[in-house]
Phi, psi and omega in degrees: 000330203206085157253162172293129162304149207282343195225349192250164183266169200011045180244130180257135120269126166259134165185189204299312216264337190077041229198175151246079174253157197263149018263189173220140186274144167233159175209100181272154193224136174034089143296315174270129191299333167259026163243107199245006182305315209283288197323317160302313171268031182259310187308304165353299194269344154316287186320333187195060209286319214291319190280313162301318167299302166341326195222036162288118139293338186168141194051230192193150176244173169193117182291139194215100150003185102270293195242060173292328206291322172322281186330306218285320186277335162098046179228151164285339144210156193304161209274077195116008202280218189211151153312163172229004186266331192252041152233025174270017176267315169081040158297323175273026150310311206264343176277316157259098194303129183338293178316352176270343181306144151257175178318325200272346169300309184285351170284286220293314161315280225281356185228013175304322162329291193299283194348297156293317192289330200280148180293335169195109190271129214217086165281095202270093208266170155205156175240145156301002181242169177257148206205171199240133168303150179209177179244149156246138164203208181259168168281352168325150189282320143339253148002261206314290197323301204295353166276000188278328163292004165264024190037021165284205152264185191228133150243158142215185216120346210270009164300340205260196169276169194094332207259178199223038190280300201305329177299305169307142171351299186285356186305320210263302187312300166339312208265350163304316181103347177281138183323122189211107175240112093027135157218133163281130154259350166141187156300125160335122191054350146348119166313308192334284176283016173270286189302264196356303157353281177300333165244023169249348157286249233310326180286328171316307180255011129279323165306358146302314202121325168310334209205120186292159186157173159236144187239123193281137167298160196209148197223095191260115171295114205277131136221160154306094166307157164205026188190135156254162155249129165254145190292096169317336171186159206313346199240339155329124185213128173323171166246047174181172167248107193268177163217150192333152148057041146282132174266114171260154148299139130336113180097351191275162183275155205251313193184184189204164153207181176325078202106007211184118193231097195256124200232122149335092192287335185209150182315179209174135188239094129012095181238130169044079157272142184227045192298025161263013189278089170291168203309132183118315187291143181302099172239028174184132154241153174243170181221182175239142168272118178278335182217000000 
């Protein structure tokens, strides 16, 4: 019922046969080694996989480390390493000559099959700030319903330009046309976002179709990216330690450095503030509330 998958390392299948049937859900866990909320709750079903297979309807899911060697050092990516959410375009097979690869190029490869290959995908995240669990996804009416059943908020937008969907996990499927979420679950080791975890795995794959259940209805507060920030430079700092889906005014200050003052041109919803963000890094993103 519940084995290490035959070609990728630290990947389980679950399904009735222990087979790999189709179709199939992948649910990645810690891509970033210290979001470690997905990790638990993979461990949750290993540990007492017989009540989960019990309310399978029909194909295998199969739970995936993302990023151990992270986890072990207790990193968001490993020590010299790379992101590894921004290699999923896999451009640099052909870009980067190998000896330059790090773990997570090469790992990112090793998980390429699923990534690409699976009928739906279910990614699981937590931030460093503190945040209300949300979803990313795309903007297809699709895309919005199955996040809203995960009774969370929804943003999408990260489809549009400027943006890294193609780069991220959910990138291949998104383009695919197939069910694909990302979820925030909250601050890193937060109890919260530990049960979130547990209860956006279980809402996924019923709302899928993978897992028998009911989903209480819901009405999900919508928003729309419409910006990314990358930190411009080393001495840049937010001007506060905000948290998702904090709301700036028009005209309030975002952050400042030596010279440089970036002030909120339209009202704004805070998403994923990161001030551990080094320069070049994504250290905010904003939206609009559509609903």
């Amino acid at each position: 019922m519940f084995r290490p998958h035959p070609n990728i390392s630290d990947a389980w299948i679950l399904s009735k046969s222990g087979e790999l049937e189709p179709p199939v859900t992948v649910v990645l866990a810690a891509l970033h080694g210290n979001e470690r909320c997905g990790v638990a709750a993979i461990e949750s079903v290993r540990r007492e996989p017989s009540p989960f297979v019990e309310r399978q309807l029909e194909g295998s899911v199969v739970f995936v480390h993302g990023n151990p060697r992270a986890t072990e050092q207790r990193r968001r990516y490993t020590q010299g390493g790379t992101d590894i959410n921004r290699l999923f375009s896999y451009g640099y097979v052909e870009s980067l000559a190998r000896e330059a690869w790090t773990y997570e190029h090469q790992r990112a490869l090793e998980l390429r099959p699923l990534i690409t290959g699976a009928d739906a995908l279910l990614d699981i995240h937590s931030a460093s700030q503190p945040t209300p669990p949300f979803v990313i996804c795309d903007g297809s009416q699709q895309a919005v319903r199955l996040g809203g059943a995960t009774g969370f908020k929804v943003t999408y937008g990260w489809d549009g330009p400027g943006m890294l969907m193609d780069q991220v996990s959910i990138g291949s499927l998104v383009s695919q046309g197939k069910p694909a979420l990302s979820v925030e679950c909250g601050q890193h080791e937060a109890p919260s976002t530990m049960a979130y975890a547990h209860t956006v795995l279980d809402s996924f794959l019923v709302a899928i179709g993978a897992l028998a259940g009911d989903l209480p209805p819901t009405e999900p507060e919508v928003y729309r990216l419409f910006a990314r920030v990358v930190k411009p430079t080393h001495d840049f700092v937010l001007a506060r330690d905000f948290a998702s889906f904090e709301r700036l005014d028009a005209g309030q200050s975002l952050g400042s450095g030596p010279g440089l003052n970036i002030v909120i041109e339209r009202e704004a919803y805070l998403l994923l503030p990161t001030p551990s963000a080094e320069r070049g890094e994504d250290i905010v993103y904003l939206a609009e509330r559509v609903s």
